[in-house]
mmCIF file of the C-alpha atoms, coordinates in Angstrom:
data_MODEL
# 
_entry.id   MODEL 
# 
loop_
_atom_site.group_PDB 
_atom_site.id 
_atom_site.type_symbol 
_atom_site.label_atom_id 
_atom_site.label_alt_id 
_atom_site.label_comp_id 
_atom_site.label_asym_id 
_atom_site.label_entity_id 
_atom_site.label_seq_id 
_atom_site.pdbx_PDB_ins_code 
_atom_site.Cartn_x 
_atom_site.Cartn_y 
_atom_site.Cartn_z 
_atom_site.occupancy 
_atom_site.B_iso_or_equiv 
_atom_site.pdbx_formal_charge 
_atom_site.auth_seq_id 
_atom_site.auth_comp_id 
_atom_site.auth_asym_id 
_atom_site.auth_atom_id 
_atom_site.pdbx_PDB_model_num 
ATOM 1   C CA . UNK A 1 1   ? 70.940  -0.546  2.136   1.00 0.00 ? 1   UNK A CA 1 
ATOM 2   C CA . UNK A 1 2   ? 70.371  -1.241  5.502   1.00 0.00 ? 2   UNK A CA 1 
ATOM 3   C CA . UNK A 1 3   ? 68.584  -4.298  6.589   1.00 0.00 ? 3   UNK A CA 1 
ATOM 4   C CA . UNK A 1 4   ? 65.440  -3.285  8.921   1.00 0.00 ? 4   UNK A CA 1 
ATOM 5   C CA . UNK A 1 5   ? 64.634  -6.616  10.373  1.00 0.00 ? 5   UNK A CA 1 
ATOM 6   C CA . UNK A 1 6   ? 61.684  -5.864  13.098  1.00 0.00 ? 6   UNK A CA 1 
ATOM 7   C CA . UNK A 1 7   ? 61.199  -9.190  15.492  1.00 0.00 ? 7   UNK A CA 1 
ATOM 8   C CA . UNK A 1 8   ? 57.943  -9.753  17.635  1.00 0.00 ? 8   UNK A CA 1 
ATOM 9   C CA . UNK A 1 9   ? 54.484  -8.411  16.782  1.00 0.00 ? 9   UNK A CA 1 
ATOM 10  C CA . UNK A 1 10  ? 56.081  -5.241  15.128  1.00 0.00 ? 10  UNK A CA 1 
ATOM 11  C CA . UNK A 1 11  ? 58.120  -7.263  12.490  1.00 0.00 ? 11  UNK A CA 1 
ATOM 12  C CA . UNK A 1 12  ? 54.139  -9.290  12.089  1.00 0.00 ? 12  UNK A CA 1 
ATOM 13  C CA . UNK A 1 13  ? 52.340  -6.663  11.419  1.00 0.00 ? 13  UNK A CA 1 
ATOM 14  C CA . UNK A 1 14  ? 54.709  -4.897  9.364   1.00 0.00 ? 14  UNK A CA 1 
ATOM 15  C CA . UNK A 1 15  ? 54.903  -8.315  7.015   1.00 0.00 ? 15  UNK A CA 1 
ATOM 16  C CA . UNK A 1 16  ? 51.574  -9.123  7.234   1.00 0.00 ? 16  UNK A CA 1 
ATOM 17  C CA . UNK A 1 17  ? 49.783  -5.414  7.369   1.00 0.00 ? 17  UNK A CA 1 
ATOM 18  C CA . UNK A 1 18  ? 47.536  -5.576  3.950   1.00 0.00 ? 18  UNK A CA 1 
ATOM 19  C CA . UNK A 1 19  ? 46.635  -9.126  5.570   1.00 0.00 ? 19  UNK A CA 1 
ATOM 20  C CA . UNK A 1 20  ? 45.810  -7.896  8.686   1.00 0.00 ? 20  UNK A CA 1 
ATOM 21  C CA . UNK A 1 21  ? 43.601  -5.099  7.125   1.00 0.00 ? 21  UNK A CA 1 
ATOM 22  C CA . UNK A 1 22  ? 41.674  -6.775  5.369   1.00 0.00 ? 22  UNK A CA 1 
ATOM 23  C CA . UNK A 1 23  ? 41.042  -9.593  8.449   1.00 0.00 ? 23  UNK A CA 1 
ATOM 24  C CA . UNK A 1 24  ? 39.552  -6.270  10.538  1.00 0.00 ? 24  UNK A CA 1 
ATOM 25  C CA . UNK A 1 25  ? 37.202  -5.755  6.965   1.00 0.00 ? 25  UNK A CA 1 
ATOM 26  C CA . UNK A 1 26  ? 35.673  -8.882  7.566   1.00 0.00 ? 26  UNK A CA 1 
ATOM 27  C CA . UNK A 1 27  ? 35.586  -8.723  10.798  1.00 0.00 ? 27  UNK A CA 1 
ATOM 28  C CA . UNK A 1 28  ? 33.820  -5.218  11.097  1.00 0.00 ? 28  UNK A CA 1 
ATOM 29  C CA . UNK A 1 29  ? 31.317  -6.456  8.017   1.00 0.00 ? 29  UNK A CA 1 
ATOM 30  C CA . UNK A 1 30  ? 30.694  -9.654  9.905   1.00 0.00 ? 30  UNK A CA 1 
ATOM 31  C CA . UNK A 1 31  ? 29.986  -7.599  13.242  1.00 0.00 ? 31  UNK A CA 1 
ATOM 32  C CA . UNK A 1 32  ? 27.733  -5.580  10.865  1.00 0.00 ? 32  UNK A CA 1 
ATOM 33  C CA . UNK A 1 33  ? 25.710  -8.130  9.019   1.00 0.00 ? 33  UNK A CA 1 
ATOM 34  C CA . UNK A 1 34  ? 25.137  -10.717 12.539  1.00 0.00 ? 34  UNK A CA 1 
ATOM 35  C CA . UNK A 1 35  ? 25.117  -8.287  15.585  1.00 0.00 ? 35  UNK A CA 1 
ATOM 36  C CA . UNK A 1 36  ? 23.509  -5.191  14.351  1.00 0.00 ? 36  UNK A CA 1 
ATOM 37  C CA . UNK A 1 37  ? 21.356  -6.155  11.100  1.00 0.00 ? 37  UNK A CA 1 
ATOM 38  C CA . UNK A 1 38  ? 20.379  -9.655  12.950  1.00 0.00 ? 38  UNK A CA 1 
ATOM 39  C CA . UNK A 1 39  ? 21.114  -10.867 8.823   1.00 0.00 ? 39  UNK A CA 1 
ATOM 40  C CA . UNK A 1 40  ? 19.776  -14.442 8.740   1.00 0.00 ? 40  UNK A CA 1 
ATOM 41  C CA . UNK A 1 41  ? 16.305  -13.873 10.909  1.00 0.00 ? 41  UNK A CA 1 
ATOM 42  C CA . UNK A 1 42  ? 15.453  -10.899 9.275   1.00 0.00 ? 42  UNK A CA 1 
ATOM 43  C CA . UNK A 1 43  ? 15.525  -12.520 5.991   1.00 0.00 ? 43  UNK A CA 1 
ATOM 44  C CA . UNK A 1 44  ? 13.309  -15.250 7.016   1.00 0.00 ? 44  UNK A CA 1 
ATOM 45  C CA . UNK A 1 45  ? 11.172  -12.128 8.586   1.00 0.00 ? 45  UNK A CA 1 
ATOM 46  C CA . UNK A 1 46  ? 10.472  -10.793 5.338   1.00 0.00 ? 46  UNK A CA 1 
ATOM 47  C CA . UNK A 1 47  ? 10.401  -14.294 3.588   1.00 0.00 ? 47  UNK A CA 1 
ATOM 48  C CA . UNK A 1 48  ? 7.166   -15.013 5.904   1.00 0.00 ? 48  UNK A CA 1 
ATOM 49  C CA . UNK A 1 49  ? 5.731   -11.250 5.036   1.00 0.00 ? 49  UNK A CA 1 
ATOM 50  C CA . UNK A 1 50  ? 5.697   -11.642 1.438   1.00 0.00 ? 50  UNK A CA 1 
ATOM 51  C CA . UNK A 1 51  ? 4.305   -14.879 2.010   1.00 0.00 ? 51  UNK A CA 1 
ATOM 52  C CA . UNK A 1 52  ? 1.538   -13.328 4.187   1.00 0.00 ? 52  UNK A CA 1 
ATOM 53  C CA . UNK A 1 53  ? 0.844   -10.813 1.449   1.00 0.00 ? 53  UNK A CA 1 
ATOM 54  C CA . UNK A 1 54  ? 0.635   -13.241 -1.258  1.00 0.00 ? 54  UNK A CA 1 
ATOM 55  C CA . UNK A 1 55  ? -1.672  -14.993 0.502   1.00 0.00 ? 55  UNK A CA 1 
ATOM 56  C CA . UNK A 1 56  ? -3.931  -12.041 1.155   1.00 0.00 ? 56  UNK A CA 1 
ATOM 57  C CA . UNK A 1 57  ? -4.205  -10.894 -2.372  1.00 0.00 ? 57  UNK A CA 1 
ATOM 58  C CA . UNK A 1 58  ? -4.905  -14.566 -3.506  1.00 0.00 ? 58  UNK A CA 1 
ATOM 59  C CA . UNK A 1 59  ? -7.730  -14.236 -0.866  1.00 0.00 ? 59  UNK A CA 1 
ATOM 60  C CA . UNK A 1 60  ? -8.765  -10.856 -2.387  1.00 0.00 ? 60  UNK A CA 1 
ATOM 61  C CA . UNK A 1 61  ? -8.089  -12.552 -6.059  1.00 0.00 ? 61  UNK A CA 1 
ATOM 62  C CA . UNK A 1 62  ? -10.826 -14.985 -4.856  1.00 0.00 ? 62  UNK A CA 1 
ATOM 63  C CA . UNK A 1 63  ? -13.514 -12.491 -3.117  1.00 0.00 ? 63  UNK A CA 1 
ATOM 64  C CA . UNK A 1 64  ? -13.373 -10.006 -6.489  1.00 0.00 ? 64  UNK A CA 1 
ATOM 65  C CA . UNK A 1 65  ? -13.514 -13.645 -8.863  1.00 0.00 ? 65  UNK A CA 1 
ATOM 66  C CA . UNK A 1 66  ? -16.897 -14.202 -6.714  1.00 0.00 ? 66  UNK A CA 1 
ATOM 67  C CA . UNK A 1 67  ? -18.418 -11.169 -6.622  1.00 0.00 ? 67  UNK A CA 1 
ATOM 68  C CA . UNK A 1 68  ? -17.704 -10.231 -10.206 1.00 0.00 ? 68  UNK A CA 1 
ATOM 69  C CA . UNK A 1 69  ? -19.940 -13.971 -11.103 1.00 0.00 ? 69  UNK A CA 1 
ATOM 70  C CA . UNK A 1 70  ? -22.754 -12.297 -8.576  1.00 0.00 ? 70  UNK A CA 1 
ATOM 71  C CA . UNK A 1 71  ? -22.440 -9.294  -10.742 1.00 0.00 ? 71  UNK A CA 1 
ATOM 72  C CA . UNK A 1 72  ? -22.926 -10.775 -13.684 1.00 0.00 ? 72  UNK A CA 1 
ATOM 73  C CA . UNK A 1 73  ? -25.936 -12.934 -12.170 1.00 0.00 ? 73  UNK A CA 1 
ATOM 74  C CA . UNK A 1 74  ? -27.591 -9.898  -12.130 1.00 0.00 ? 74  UNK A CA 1 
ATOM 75  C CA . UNK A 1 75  ? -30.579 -9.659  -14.316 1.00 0.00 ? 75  UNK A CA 1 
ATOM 76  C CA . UNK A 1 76  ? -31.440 -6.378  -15.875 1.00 0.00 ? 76  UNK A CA 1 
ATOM 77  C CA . UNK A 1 77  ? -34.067 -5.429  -13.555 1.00 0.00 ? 77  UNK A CA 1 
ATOM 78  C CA . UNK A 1 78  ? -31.560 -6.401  -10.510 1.00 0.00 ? 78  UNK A CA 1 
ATOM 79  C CA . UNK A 1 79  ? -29.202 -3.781  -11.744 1.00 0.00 ? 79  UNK A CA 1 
ATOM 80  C CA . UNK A 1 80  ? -31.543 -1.109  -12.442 1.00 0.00 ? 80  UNK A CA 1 
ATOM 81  C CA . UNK A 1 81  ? -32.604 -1.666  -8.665  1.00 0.00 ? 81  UNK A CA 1 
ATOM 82  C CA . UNK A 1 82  ? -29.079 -1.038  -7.666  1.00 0.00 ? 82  UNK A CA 1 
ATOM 83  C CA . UNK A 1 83  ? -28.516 1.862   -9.914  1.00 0.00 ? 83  UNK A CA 1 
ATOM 84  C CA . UNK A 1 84  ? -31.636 3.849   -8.838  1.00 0.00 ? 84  UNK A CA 1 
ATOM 85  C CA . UNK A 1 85  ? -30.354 2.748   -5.065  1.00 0.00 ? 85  UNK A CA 1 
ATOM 86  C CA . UNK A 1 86  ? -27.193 4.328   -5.639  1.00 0.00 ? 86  UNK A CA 1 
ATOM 87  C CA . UNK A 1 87  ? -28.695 7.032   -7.212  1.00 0.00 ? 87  UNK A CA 1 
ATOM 88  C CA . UNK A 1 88  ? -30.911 7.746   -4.242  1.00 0.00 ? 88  UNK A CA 1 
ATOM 89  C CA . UNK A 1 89  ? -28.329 7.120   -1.825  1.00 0.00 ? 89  UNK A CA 1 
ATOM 90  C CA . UNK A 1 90  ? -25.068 8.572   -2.705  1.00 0.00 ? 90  UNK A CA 1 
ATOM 91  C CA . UNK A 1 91  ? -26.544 11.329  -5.251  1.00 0.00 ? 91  UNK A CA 1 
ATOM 92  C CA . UNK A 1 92  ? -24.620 9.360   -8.564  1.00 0.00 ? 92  UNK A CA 1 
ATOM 93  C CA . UNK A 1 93  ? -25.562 11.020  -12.079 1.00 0.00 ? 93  UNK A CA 1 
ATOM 94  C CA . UNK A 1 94  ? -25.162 9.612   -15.526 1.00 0.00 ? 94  UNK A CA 1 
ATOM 95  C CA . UNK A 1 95  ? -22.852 11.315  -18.182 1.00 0.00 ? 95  UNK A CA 1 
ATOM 96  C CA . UNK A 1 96  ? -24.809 13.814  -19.846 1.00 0.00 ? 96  UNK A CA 1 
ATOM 97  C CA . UNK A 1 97  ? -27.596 14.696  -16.750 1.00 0.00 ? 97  UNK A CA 1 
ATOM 98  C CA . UNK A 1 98  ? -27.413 17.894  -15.294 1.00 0.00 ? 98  UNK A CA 1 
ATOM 99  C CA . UNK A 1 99  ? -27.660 17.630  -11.189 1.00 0.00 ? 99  UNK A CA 1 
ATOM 100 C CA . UNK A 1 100 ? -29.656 20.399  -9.390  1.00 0.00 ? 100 UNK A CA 1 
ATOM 101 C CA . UNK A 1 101 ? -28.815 20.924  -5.870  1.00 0.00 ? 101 UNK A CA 1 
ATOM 102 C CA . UNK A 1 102 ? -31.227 22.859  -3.512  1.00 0.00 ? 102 UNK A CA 1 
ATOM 103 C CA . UNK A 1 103 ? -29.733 24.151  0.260   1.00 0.00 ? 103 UNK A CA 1 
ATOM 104 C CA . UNK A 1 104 ? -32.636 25.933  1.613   1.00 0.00 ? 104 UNK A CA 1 
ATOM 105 C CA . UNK A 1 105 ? -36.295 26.039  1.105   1.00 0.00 ? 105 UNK A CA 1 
ATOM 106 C CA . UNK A 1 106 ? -37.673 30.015  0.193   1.00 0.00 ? 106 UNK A CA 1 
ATOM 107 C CA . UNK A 1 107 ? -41.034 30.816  2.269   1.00 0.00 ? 107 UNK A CA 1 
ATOM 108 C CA . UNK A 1 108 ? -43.389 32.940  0.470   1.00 0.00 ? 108 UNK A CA 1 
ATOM 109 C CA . UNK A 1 109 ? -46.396 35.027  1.622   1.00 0.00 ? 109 UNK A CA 1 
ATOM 110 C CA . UNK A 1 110 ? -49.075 34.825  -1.197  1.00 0.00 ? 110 UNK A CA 1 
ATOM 111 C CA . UNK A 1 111 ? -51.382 37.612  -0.427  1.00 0.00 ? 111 UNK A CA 1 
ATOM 112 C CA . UNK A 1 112 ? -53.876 36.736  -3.143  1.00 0.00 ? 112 UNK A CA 1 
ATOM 113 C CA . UNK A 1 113 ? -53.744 33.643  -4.774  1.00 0.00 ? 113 UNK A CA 1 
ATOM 114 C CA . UNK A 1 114 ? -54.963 33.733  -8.316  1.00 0.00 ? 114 UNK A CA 1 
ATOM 115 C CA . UNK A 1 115 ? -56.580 30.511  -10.301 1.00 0.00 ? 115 UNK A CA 1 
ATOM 116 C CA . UNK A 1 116 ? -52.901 31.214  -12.347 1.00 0.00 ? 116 UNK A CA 1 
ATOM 117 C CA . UNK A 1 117 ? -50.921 30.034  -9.201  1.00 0.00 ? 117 UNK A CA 1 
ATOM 118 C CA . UNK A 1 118 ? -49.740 26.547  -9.355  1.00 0.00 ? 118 UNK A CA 1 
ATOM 119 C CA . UNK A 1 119 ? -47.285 24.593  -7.357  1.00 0.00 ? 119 UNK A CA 1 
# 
């Protein structure tokens, strides 16, 4: 067998090679994570987010808590104000009512008018 003895960097990198590989890994995923993905600011980034939107739904938690206890302040005469204001204003039927619609308005000539003609 012949005894291949490399000296200088060649005979180093040949030794050390799966060493060497794995160095420019971690160097590359270290590159990766710091330079380009900015790693430990964007976690604390999104830490403060979720904490932002935690706080907001506690706030909204609060305001529905409140105005579900003004809801059910309501006497019955309070909340037959609001239905028949809802009815009248946004055109809201309850199950079972049939809802008529009319679009235009039908002008009639009545020649003769009879004591049978009613409005």
């Amino acid at each position: 067998m012949q005894n291949n003895t490399h000296k200088g960097i060649v005979g180093f990198v040949i030794k050390y090679k799966i060493s060497l590989i794995l160095i420019l890994i971690l160097i590359s995923l270290v590159k990766q994570n710091i330079l380009v993905n900015d790693f430990p600011n964007i976690i604390f980034q999104k830490q403060q987010t979720i904490e932002g939107i935690e706080l907001i739904n506690k706030l909204l938690q609060n305001n529905n808590k409140q105005l579900q206890e003004q809801i059910d302040g309501y006497t019955e005469e309070d909340l037959s104000l609001i239905e028949s204001h809802a009815r009248f204003k946004y055109g809201l039927i309850k199950d079972g009512e049939v809802f008529y619609q009319i679009n235009t308005t039908v002008e009639t000539e009545n020649v003769v008018e009879s004591s049978e003609s009613a409005l």
